[in-house]
KELUMFI-531035 format. One record per residue (C-alpha): residue number from 0; residue in three letters; x, z, y; chain. Coordinates in steps of 0.25 Angstrom, whole numbers, plus 5000, padded with zeros to 4 digits. Layout:
BEGIN
REC|NUM|ala|X|Z|Y|A
...
! end
This chain:
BEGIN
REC|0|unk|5278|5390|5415|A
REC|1|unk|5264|5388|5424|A
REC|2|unk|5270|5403|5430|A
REC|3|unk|5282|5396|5435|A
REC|4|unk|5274|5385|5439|A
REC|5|unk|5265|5392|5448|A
REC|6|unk|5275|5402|5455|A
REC|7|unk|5283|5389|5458|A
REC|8|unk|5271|5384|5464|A
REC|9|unk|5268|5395|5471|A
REC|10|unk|5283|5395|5477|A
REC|11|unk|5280|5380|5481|A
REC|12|unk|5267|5384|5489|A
REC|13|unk|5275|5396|5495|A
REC|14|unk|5286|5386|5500|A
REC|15|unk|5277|5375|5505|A
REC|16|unk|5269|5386|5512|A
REC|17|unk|5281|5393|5518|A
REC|18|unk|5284|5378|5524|A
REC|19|unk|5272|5375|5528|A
REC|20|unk|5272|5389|5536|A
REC|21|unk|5285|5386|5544|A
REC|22|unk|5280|5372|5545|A
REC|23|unk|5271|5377|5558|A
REC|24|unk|5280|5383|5565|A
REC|25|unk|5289|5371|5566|A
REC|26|unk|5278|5363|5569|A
REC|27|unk|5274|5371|5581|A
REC|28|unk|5288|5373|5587|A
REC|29|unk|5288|5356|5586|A
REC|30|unk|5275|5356|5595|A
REC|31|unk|5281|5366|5605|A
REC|32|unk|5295|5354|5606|A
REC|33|unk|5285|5342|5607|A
REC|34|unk|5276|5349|5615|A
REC|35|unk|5286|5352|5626|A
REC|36|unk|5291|5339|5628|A
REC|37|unk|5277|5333|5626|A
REC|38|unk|5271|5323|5636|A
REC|39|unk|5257|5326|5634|A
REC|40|unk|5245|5330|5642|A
REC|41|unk|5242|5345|5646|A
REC|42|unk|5229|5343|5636|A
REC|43|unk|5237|5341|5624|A
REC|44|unk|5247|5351|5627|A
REC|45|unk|5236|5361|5624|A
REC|46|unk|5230|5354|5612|A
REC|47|unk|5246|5355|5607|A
REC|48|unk|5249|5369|5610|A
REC|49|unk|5235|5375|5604|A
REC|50|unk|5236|5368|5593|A
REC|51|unk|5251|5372|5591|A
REC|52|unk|5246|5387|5593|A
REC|53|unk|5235|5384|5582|A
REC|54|unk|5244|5380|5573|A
REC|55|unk|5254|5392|5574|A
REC|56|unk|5242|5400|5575|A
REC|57|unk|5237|5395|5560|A
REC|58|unk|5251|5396|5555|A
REC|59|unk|5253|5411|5560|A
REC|60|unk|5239|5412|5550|A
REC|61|unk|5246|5407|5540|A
REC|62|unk|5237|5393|5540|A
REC|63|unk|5248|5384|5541|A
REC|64|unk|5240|5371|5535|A
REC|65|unk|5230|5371|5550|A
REC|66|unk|5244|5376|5556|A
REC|67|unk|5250|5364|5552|A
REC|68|unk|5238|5354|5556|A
REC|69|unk|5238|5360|5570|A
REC|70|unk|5252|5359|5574|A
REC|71|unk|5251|5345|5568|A
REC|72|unk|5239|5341|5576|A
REC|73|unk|5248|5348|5589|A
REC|74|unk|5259|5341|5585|A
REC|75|unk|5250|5327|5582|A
REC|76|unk|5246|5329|5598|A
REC|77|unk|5261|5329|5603|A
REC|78|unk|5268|5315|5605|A
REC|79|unk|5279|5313|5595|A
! end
């Protein structure tokens, strides 16, 4: 009984990883849109952009916890 337990723990972490993983991308391809029709100052453009590029840099390492906070703090500079 605890050996079913843990493989279908393990199943659940591999799940939530694999959702967090593809989360990033999506993420990034939502700051490219907003960014394109944004009406923003040349100074947070570039703020935007290299945080976006950080983030996909994290995720492409596998770290998709920072990838997450720094699409988030892109995305937090962007009007909604």
């Amino acid at each position: 009984m605890l050996r079913l337990a843990a493989t279908a723990f393990a199943a659940f972490q591999l799940m939530s990883f694999s959702a967090l993983a593809s989360q990033c991308p999506s993420m990034a391809a939502a700051i490219d849109a907003a960014l394109a029709n944004a009406d923003v100052t040349e100074e947070v453009r570039v703020q935007v952009i290299e945080l976006r590029d950080q983030g996909m840099a994290a995720h492409e390492a596998g770290n998709h916890a920072e990838s997450e906070a720094l699409l988030g703090q892109a995305q937090a500079l962007l009007p909604n």
